[in-house]
Structures are given as structure tokens and as C-alpha cells.
C-alpha positions as CSV (number, residue, x, y, z in Angstrom):
1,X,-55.8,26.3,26.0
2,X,-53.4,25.5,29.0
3,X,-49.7,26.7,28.4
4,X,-47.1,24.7,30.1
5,X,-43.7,26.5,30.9
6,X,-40.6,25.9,29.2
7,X,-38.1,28.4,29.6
8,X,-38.3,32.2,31.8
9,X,-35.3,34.3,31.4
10,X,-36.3,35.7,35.1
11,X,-36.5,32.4,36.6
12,X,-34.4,29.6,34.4
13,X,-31.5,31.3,33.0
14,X,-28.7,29.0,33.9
15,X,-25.7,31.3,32.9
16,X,-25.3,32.8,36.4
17,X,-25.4,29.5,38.3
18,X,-22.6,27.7,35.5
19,X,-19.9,30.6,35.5
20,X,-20.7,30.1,39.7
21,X,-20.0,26.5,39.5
22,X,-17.3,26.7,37.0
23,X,-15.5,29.5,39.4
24,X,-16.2,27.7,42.7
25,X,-14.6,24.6,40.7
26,X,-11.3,26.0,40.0
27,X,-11.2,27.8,43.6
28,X,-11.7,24.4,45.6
29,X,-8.7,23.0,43.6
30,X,-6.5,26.2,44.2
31,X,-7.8,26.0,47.6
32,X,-6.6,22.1,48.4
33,X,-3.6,22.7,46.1
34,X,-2.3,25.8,48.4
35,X,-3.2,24.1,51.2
36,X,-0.9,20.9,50.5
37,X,2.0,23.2,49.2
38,X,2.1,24.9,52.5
39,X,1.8,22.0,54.4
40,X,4.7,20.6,52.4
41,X,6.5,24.0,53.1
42,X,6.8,24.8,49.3
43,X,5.8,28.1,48.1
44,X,2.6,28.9,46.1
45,X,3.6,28.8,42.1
46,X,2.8,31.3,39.7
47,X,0.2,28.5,38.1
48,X,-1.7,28.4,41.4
49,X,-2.2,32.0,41.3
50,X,-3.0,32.7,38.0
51,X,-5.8,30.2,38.9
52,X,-6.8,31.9,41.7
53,X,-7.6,34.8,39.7
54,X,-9.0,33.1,36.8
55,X,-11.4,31.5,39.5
56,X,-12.0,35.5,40.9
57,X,-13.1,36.7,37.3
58,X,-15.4,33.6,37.0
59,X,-17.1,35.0,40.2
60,X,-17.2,38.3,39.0
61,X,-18.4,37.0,35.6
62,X,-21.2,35.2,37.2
63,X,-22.5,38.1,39.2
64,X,-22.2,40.2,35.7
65,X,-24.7,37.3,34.5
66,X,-26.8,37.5,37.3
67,X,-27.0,41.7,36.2
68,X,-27.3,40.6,32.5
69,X,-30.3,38.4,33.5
70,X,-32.2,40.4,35.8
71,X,-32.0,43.3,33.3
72,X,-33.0,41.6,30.0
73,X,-36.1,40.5,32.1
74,X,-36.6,44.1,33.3
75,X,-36.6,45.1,29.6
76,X,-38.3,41.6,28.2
77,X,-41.5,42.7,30.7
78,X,-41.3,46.9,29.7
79,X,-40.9,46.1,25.7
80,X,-40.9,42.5,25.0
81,X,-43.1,41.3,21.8
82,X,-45.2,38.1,22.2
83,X,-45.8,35.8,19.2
84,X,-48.4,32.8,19.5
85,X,-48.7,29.7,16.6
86,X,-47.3,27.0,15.1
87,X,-43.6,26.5,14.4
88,X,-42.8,26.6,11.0
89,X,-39.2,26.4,8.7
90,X,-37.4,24.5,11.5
91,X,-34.0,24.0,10.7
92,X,-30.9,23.2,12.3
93,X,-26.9,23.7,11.1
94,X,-23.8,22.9,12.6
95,X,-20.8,25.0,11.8
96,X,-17.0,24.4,12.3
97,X,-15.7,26.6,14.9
98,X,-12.5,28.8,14.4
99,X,-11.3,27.0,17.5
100,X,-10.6,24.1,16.2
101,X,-10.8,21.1,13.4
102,X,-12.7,19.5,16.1
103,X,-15.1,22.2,17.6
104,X,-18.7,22.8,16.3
105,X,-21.2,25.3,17.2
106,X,-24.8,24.6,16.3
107,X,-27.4,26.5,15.3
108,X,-31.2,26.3,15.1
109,X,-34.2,28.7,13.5
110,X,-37.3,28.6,12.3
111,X,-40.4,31.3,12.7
112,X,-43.8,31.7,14.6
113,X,-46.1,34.0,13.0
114,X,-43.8,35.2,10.3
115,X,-41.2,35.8,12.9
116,X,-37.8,34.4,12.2
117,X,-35.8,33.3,15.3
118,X,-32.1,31.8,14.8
119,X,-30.1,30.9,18.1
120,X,-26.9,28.4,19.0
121,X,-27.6,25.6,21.2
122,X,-24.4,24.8,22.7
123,X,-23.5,28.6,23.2
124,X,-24.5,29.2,27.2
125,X,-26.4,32.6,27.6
126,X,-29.1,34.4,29.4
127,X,-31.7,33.3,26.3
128,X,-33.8,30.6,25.2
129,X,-31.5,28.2,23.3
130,X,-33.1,25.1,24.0
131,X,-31.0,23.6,27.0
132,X,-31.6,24.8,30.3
133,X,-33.8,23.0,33.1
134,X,-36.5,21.8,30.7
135,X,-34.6,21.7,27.5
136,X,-36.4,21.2,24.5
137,X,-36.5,20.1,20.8
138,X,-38.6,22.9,18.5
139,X,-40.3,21.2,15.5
140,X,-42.1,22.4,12.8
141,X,-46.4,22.0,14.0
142,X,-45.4,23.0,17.6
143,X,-47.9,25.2,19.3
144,X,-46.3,28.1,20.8
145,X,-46.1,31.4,22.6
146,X,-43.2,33.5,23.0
147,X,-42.0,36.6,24.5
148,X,-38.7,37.9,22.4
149,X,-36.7,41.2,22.8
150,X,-35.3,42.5,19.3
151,X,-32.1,43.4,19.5
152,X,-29.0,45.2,17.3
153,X,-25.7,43.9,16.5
154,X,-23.8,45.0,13.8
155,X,-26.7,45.9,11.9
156,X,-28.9,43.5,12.2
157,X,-31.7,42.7,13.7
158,X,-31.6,39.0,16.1
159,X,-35.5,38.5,18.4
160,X,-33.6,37.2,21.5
161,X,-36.1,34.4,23.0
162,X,-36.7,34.7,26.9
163,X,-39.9,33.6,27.4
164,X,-41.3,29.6,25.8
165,X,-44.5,28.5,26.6
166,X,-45.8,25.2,24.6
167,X,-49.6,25.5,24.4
168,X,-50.8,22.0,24.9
């Protein structure tokens, strides 16, 4: 059997490198908006500051990711569980957000081994959820082999993807 890569919490998280982008974003337009205010001779508005630190928290949010993601692959290689077969129960759901009449968040499960996994798709993290640099559709028949961390919250019990392999 030959496995091919999909997704390495280690090496493909894309969390880190977004809330980067999205900081460095919003500090190149403070940047060039404080610039032309000053060479207007106008003074810096409370706007262009409150920018200026939302683009600060964004950094510091990215480097917590970058934390987040080097220690979940710490703890995925000292006690993560690996599961190997065919997906099975695939589903998918897509759920109105409280955010808005217009907002969705969508979700997707289904089980390897007897395994139940449920993620959202359009919910950015430092775990598999299908996007990411070789993103993926799961279907039921699929041959794979996952490393998973369980994990807690309120309760109950969610196996965090953060290793995919597809054996071919």
C-alpha cells in the first residue's frame, strides 16, 4: 500500500499564515492611510488607530496559532490514536449561524473503524477540516489512515483530525 499525504497539523496548518496575512492586510492600509494623512498635515483619527491595534492583535493572534500548532503536534506525536479503513456514514449539514440570516457554518462527519469524526469546513483551525493546501472531499469507500487527538469540551468527547493520509 502507498499512502499519499493530505493534511499534517505540523507541516500544513494554515491558521498561523491567514491571521498573518489578515494582520499584515489591515497594517499596510493603516500604514498608507497614516502616511497620506501626515503628508496632508491632518492628524491620525481614532479609526486609524483602532486599526492599528486590531492589526497588532491579529499578529499576536497568529503567533498564538503558530504555539497552538506546534503544541497539538507535540501532543498528536506523544498520544495521538491512528485509525486505518474505509470511510463510512459520510454526511454533511449546513447550519444557520447566529450571525446572521445570511451566514452558514457547515459541517461534515462520518467514521473510520467505528470511529466517529464531526468537524466544520468553513471554520479555520489548526485541524483537518478539509481545506488547507490539498483540500479534500471525504466519501464514504475512501481508504484511509488517520492520526486524531481526543479531546474535552463541555463534556464531550470531539477526535480532533491532524494527520490524513489516503491509502491509494
Amino acid at each position: 500500500m502507498t499512502y499519499k499525504l493530505i493534511y499534517d497539523v505540523a507541516t500544513m496548518s494554515q491558521t498561523p499564515r491567514n491571521a498573518a496575512l489578515f494582520a499584515l492586510a489591515i497594517g499596510a492600509v493603516v500604514v498608507a492611510a497614516v502616511i497620506l494623512l501626515k503628508l496632508r498635515g491632518l492628524n491620525v483619527g481614532v479609526v486609524w488607530k483602532f486599526l492599528a491595534g486590531v492589526s497588532g492583535i491579529m499578529l499576536l493572534v497568529s503567533v498564538g496559532s503558530v504555539y497552538e500548532q506546534n503544541s497539538i503536534a507535540k501532543e498528536a506525536a506523544e498520544r495521538g490514536k491512528q485509525v486505518q479503513g474505509m470511510v463510512a456514514g459520510h454526511w454533511k449539514y449546513r447550519v444557520r449561524s447566529t450571525t446572521g440570516k445570511n451566514s452558514y457554518q457547515n459541517w461534515e462527519g462520518f467514521s473510520v473503524g467505528g470511529v466517529p469524526f464531526t468537524y466544520s469546513t468553513n471554520l479555520d483551525q489548526n485541524y483537518f477540516n478539509g481545506n488547507g493546501p490539498n483540500p479534500m472531499e471525504m466519501r464514504n469507500g475512501l481508504m484511509v489512515r488517520l492520526i486524531y487527538l481526543e479531546t474535552s469540551d463541555s463534556g464531550k468527547i470531539w477526535n480532533k483530525i491532524t494527520r490524513v493520509e489516503v491509502i491509494e
